[in-house]
BALOBA-1460 file (C-alpha; in Angstrom, 3 decimals):
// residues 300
<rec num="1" residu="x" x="76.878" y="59.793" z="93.606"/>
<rec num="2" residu="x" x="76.078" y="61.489" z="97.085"/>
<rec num="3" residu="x" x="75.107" y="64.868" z="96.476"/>
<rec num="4" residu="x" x="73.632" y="66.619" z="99.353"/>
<rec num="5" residu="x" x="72.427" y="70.662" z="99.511"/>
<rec num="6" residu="x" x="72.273" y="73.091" z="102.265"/>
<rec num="7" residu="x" x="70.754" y="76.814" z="102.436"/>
<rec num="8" residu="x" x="67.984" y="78.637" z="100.124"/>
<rec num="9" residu="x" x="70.581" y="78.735" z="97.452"/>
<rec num="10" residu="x" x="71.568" y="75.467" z="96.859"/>
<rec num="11" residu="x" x="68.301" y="73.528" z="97.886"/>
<rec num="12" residu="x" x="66.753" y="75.659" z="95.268"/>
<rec num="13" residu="x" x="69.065" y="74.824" z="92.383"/>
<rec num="14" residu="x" x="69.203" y="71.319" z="93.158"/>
<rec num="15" residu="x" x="68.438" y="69.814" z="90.041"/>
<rec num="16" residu="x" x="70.526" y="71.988" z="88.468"/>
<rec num="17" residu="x" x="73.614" y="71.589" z="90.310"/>
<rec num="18" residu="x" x="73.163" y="67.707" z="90.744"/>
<rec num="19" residu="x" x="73.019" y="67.428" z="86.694"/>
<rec num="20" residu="x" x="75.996" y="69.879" z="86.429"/>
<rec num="21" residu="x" x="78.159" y="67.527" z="88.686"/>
<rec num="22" residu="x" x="77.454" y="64.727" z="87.950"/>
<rec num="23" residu="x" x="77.840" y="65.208" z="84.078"/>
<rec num="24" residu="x" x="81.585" y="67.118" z="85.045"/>
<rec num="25" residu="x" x="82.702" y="64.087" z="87.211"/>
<rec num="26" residu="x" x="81.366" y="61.448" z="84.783"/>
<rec num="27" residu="x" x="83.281" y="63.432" z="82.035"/>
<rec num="28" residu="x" x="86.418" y="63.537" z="83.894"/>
<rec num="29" residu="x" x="86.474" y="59.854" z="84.749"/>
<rec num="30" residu="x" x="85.848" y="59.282" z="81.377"/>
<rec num="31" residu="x" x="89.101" y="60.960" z="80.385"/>
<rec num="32" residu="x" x="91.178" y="60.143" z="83.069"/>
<rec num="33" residu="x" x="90.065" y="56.409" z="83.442"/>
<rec num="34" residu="x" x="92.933" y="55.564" z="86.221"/>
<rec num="35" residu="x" x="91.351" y="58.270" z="89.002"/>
<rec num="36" residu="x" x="89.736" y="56.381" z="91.469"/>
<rec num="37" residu="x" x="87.513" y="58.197" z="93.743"/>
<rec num="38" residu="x" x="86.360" y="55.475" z="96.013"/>
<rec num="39" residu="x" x="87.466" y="57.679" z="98.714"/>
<rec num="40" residu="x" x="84.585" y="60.350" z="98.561"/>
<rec num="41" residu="x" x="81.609" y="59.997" z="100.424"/>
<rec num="42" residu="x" x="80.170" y="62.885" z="99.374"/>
<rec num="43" residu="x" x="79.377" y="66.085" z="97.909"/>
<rec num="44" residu="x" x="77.771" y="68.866" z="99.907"/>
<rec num="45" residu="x" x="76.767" y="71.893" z="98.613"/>
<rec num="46" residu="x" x="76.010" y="74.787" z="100.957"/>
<rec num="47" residu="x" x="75.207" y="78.219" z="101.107"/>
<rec num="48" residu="x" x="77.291" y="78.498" z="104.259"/>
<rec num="49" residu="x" x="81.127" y="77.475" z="103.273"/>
<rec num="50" residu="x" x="82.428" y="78.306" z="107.027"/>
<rec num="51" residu="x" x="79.699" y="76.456" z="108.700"/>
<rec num="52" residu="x" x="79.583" y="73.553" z="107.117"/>
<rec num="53" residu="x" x="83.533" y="73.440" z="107.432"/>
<rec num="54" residu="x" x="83.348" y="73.516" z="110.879"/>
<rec num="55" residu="x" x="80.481" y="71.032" z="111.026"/>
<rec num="56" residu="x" x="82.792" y="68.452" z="109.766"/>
<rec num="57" residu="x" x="85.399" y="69.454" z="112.493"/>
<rec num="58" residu="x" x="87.829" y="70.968" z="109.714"/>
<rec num="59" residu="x" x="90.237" y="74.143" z="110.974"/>
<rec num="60" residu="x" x="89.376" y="77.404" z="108.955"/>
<rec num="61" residu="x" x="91.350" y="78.275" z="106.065"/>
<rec num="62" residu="x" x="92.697" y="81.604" z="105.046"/>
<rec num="63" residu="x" x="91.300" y="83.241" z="101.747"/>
<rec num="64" residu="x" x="88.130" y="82.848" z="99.495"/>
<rec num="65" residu="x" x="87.707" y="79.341" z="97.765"/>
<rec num="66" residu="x" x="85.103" y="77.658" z="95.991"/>
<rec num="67" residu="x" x="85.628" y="74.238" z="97.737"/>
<rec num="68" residu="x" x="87.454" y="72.175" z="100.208"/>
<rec num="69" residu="x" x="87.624" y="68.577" z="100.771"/>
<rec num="70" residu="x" x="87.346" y="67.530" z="104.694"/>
<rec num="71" residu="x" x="87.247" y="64.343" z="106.589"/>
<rec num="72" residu="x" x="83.757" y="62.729" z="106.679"/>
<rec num="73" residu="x" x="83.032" y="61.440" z="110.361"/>
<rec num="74" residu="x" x="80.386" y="59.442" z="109.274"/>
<rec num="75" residu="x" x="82.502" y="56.905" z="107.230"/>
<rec num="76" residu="x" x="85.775" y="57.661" z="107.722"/>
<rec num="77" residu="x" x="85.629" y="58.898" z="103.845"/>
<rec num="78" residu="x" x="86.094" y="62.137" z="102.490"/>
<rec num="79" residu="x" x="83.278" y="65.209" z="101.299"/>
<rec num="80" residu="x" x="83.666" y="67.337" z="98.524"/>
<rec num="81" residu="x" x="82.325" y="71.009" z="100.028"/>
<rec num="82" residu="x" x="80.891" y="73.308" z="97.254"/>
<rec num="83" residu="x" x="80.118" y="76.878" z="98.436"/>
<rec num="84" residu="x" x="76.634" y="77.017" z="96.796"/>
<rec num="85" residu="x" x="76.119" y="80.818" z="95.932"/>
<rec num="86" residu="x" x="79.758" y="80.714" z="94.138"/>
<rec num="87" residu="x" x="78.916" y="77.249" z="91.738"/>
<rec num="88" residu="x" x="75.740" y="79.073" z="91.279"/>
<rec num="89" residu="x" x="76.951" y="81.972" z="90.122"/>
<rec num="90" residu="x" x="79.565" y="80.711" z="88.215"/>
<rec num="91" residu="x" x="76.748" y="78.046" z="86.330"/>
<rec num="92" residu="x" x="74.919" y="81.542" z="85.606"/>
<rec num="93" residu="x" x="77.953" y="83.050" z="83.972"/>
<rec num="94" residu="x" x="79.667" y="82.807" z="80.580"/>
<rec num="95" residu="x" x="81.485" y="79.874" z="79.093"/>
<rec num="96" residu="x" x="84.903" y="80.693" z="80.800"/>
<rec num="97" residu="x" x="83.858" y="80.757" z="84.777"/>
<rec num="98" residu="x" x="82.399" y="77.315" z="83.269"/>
<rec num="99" residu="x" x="85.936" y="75.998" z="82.278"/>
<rec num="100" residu="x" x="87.328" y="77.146" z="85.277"/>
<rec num="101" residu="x" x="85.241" y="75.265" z="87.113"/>
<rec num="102" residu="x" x="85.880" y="72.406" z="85.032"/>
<rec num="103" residu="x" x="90.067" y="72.423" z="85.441"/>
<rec num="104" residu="x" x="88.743" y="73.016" z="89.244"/>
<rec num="105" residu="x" x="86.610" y="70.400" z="89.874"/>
<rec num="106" residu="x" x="89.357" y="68.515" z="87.591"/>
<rec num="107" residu="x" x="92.096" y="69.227" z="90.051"/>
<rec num="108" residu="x" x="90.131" y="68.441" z="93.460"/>
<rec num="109" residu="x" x="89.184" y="64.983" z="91.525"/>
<rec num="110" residu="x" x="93.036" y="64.201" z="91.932"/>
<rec num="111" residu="x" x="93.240" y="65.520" z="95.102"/>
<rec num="112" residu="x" x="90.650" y="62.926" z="96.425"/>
<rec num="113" residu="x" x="92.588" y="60.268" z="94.111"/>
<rec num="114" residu="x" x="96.167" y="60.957" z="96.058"/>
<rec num="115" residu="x" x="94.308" y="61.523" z="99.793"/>
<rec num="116" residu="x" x="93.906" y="58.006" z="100.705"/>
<rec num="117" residu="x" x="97.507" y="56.714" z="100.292"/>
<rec num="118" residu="x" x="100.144" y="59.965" z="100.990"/>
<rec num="119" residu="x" x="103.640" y="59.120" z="100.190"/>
<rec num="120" residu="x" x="105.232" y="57.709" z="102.712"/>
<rec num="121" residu="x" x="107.801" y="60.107" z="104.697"/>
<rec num="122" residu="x" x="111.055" y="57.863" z="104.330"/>
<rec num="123" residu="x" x="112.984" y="60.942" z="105.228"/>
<rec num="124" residu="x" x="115.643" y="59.473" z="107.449"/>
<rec num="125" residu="x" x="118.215" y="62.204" z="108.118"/>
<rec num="126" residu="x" x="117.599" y="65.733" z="110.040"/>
<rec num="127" residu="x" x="118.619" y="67.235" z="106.576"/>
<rec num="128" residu="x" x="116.262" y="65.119" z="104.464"/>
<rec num="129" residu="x" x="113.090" y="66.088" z="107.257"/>
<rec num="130" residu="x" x="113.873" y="69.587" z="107.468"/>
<rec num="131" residu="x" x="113.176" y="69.806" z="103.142"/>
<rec num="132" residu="x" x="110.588" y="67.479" z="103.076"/>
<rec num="133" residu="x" x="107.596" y="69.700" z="103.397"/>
<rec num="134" residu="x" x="109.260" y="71.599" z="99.975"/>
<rec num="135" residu="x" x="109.590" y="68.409" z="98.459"/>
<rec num="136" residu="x" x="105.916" y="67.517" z="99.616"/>
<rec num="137" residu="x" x="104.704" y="70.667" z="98.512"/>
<rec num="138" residu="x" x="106.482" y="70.272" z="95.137"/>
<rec num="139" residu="x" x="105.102" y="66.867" z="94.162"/>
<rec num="140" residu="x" x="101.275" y="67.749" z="94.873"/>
<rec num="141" residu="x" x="101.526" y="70.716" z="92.872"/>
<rec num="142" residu="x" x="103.243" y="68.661" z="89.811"/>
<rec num="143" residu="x" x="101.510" y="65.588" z="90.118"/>
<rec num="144" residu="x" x="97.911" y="67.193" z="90.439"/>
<rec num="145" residu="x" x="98.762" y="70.027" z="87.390"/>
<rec num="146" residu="x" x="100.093" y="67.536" z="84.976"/>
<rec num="147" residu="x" x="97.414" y="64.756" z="85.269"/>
<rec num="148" residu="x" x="94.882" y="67.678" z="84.799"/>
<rec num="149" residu="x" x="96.400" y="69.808" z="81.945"/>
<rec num="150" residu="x" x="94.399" y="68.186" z="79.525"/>
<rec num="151" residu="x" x="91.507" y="70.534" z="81.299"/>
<rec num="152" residu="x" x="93.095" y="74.096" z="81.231"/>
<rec num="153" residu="x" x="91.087" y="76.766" z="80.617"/>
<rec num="154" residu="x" x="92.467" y="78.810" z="77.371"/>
<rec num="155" residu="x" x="92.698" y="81.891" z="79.403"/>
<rec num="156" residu="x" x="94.978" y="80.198" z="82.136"/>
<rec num="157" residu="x" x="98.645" y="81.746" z="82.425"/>
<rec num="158" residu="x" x="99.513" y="78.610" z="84.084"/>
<rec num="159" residu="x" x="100.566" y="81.161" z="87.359"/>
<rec num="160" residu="x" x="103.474" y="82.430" z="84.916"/>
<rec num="161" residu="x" x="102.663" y="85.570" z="85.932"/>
<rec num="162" residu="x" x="102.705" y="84.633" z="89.599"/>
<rec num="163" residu="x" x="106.211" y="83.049" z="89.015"/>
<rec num="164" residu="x" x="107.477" y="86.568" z="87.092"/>
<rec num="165" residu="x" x="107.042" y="88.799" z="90.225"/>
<rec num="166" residu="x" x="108.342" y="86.238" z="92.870"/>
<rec num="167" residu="x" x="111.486" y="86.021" z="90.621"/>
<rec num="168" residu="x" x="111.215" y="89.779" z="90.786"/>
<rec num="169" residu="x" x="110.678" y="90.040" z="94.364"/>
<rec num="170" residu="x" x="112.905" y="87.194" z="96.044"/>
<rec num="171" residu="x" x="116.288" y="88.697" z="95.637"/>
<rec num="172" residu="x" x="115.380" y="91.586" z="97.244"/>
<rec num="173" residu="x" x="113.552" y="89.820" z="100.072"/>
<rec num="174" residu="x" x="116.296" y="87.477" z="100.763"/>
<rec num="175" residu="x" x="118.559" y="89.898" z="101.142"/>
<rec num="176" residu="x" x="116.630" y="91.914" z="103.853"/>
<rec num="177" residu="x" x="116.262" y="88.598" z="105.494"/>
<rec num="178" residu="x" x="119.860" y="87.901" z="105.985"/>
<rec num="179" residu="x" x="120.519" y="91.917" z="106.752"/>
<rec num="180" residu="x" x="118.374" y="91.254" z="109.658"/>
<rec num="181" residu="x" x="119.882" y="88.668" z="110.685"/>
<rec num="182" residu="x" x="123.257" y="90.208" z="110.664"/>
<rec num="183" residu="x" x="121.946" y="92.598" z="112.650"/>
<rec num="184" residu="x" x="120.011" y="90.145" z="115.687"/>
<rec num="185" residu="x" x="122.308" y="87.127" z="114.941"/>
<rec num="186" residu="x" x="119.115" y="85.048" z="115.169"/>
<rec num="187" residu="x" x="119.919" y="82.498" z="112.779"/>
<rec num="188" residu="x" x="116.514" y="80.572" z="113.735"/>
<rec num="189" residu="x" x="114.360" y="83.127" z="112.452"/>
<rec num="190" residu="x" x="116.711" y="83.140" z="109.080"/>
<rec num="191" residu="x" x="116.220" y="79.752" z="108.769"/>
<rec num="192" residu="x" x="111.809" y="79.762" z="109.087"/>
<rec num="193" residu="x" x="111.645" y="82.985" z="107.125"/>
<rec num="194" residu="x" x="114.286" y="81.805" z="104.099"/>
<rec num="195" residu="x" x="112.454" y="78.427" z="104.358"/>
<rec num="196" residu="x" x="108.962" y="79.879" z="104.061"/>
<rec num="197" residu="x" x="110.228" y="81.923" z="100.758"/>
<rec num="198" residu="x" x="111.839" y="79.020" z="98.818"/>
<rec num="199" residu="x" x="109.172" y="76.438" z="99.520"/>
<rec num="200" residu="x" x="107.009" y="79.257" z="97.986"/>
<rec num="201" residu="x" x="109.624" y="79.668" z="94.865"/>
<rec num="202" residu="x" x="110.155" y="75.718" z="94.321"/>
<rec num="203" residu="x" x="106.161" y="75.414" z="94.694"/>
<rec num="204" residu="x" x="105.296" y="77.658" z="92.072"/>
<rec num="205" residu="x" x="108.322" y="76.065" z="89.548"/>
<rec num="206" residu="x" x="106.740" y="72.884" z="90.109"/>
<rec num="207" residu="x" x="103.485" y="73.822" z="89.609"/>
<rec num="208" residu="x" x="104.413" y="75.547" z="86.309"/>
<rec num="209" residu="x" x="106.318" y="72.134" z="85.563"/>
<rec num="210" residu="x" x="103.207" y="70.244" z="85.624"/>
<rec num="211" residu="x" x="100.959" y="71.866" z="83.465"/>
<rec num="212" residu="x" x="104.027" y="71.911" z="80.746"/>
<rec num="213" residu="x" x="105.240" y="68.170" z="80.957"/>
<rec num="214" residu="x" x="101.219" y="67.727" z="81.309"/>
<rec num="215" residu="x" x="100.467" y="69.558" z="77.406"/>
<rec num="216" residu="x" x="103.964" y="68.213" z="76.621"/>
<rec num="217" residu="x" x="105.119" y="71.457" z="75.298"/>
<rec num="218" residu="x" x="108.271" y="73.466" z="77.061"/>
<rec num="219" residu="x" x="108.168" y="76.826" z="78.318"/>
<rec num="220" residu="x" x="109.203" y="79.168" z="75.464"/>
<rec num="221" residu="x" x="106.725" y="77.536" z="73.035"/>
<rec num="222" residu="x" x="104.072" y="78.377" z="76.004"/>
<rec num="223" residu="x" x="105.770" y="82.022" z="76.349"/>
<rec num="224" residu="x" x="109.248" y="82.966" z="74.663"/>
<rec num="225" residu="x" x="108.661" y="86.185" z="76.806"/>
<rec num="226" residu="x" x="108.961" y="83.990" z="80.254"/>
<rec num="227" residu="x" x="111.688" y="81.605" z="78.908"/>
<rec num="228" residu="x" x="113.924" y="84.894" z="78.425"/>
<rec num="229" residu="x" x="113.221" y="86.174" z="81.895"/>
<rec num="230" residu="x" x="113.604" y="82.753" z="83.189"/>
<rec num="231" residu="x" x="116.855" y="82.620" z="81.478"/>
<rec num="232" residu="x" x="118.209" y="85.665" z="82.528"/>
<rec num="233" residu="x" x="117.365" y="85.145" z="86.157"/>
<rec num="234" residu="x" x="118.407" y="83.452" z="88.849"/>
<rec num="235" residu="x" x="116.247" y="80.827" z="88.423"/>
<rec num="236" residu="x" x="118.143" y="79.301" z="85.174"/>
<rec num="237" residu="x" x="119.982" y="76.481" z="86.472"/>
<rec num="238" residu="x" x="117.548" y="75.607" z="89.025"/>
<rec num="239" residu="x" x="114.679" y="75.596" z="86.411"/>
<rec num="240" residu="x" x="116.637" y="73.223" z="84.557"/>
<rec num="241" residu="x" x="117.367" y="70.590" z="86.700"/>
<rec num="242" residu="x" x="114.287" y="70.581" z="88.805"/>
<rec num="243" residu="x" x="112.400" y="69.988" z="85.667"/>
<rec num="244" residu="x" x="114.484" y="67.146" z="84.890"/>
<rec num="245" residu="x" x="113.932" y="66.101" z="88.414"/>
<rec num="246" residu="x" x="110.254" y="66.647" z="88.473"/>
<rec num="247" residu="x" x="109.668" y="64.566" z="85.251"/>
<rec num="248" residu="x" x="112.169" y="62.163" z="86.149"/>
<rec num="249" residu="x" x="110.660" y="61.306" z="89.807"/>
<rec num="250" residu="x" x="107.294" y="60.997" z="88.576"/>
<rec num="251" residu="x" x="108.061" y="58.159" z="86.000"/>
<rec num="252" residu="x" x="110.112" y="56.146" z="89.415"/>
<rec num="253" residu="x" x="106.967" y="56.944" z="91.439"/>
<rec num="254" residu="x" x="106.769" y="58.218" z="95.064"/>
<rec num="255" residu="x" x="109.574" y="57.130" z="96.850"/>
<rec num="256" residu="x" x="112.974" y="58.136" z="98.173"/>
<rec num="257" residu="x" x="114.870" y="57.930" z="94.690"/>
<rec num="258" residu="x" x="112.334" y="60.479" z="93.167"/>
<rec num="259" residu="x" x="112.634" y="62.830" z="96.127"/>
<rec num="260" residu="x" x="116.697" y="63.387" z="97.116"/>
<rec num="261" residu="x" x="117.043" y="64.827" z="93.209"/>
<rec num="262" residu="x" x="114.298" y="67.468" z="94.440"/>
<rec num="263" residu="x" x="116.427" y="68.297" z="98.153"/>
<rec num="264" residu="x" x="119.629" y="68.798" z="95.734"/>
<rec num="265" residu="x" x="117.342" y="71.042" z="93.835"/>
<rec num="266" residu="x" x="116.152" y="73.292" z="96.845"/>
<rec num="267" residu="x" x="119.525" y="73.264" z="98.631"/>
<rec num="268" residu="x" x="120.795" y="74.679" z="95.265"/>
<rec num="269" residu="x" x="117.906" y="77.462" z="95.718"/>
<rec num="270" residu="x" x="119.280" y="78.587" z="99.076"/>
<rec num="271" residu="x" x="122.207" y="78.507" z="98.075"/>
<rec num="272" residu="x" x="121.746" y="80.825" z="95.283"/>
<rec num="273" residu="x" x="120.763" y="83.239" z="97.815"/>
<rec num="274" residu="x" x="124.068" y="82.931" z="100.371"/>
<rec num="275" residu="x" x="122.584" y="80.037" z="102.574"/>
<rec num="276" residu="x" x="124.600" y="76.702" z="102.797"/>
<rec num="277" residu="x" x="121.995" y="74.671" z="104.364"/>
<rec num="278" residu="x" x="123.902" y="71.507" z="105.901"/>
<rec num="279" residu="x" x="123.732" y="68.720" z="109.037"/>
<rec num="280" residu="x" x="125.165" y="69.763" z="112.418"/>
<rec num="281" residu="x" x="129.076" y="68.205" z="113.019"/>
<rec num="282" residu="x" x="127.239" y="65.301" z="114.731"/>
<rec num="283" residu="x" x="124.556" y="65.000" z="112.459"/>
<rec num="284" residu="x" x="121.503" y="65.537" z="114.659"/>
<rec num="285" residu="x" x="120.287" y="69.010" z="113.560"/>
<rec num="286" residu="x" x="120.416" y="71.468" z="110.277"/>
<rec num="287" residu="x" x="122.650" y="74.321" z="110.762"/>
<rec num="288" residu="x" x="122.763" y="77.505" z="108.032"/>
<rec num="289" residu="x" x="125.721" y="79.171" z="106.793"/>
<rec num="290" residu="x" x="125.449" y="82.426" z="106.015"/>
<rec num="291" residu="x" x="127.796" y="83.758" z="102.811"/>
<rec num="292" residu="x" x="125.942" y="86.441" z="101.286"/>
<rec num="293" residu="x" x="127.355" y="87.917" z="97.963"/>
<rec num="294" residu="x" x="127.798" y="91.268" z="99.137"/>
<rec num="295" residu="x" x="127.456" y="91.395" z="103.182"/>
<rec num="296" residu="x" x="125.927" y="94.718" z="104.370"/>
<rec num="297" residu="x" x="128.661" y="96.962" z="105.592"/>
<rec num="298" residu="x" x="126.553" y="99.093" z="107.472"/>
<rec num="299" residu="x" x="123.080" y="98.451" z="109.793"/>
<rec num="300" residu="x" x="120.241" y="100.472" z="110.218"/>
């Protein structure tokens, strides 16, 4: 395995890190003896995240993370980046930071596996393209979380808790959403902002829909707490079906057959919220219809 370092850090922990690495991927591969990683190049670890991202040509990223994987140059392959000072500091820490960075390493494993052949977009209708990043979105998050549940750390919530406050929060936003627009009439803006909100619902339900068909265990035995709010939200009927969907599509494979279940499943989302999302009369755009539950009888 490639492993290069970069910075004080890193080239001073070498041996260290190398070992660590190497012992985690072998482990993994071990377990998961169908991930193929002929893709990767290499590994660098650096001191300087940023810099070495932009060394390889990659666009910055918003937020703190412990690793990205970019497009090699050199080969035409694909590098692992490790920010050096975070693995090292996690390697220095207690046993849970480890397993974190176990399930982490676990997960960008089957993000190298998947890189090298995407789904194809077979998308053929202006409907079907305009929910394909959702349903693109929804697949990497199941696939990736329920061929690595075996690696969860025991203190994971599985991002229930993440999924509790956007149930909280998306009726609420929604609804400001399509006050605004009754107020501008700009049903473009409805459209980006509504579409931004459920691909960040349906994301999140698939993600939690991974790591349970992954452990093979269903949500209340995971947390009877969430399977009541769950059930008493919104979200019922749609968690139902998209899990079907979700376990469904992955047995057929990528493909067309696994993916129009999932668009039923989002336009079911919108809907939920007062948007009919539909194909133009002559079927060459996507068009919204607006029928709120309660439309806002006064603007401020």
């Amino acid at each position: 395995m490639n492993i290069e370092f970069d910075g004080s850090t890193s080239t001073a922990n070498a041996d260290t890190l190398r070992q660590v690495i190497e012992a985690l991927v072998s482990r993994i591969q071990a377990r998961d003896t169908e991930l193929d990683l002929s893709a990767l190049s290499r590994i660098v670890v650096t001191d300087d995240l940023p810099a070495t991202e932009q060394q390889f040509g990659a666009l910055p990223v918003a937020g703190d993370h412990l690793s990205r994987i970019v497009t090699d140059a050199a080969d035409g392959k694909l590098a692992l980046l490790f920010d050096g000072n975070k693995l090292w500091a996690i390697l220095s820490g207690d046993g849970a930071e480890v397993a974190r960075l176990i399930h982490h390493l676990h997960k960008e494993c089957w993000r190298l596996h998947d890189a090298p052949t995407p789904p194809a977009d077979t998308a053929a209708t202006p409907l079907a393209r305009a929910l394909s990043p959702i349903v693109s979105a929804m697949w990497l998050e199941y696939r990736i979380n329920r061929r690595s549940a075996w690696s969860i750390p025991a203190d994971s919530d599985l991002l229930l808790n993440h999924l509790a406050a956007l149930m909280q929060a998306l009726p609420g936003g929604m609804q400001e959403e399509i006050t605004l627009y009754y107020a501008d009439q700009n049903l473009d803006e409805l459209f980006a902002k509504s579409l931004g909100r459920i691909t960040h619902l349906m994301q999140a339900v698939a993600h939690v829909q991974g790591y349970l068909d992954g452990m093979e265990l269903p949500l209340k035995d995971v947390s009877a707490t969430m399977q009541e709010l769950v059930s008493q939200s919104f979200l019922s009927p749609i968690w139902l079906t998209t899990a079907q969907h979700l376990a469904a599509g992955y047995a057929i494979g990528p493909g067309e057959l696994a993916d129009i279940p999932l668009r039923r499943d989002v336009l079911a989302a919108f809907a939920t919220f007062g948007l009919q999302i539909r194909e133009s009369e002559d079927g060459s755009d996507v068009w919204v219809d607006v029928t709120p539950l309660t439309k806002p009888q006064t603007l401020h």
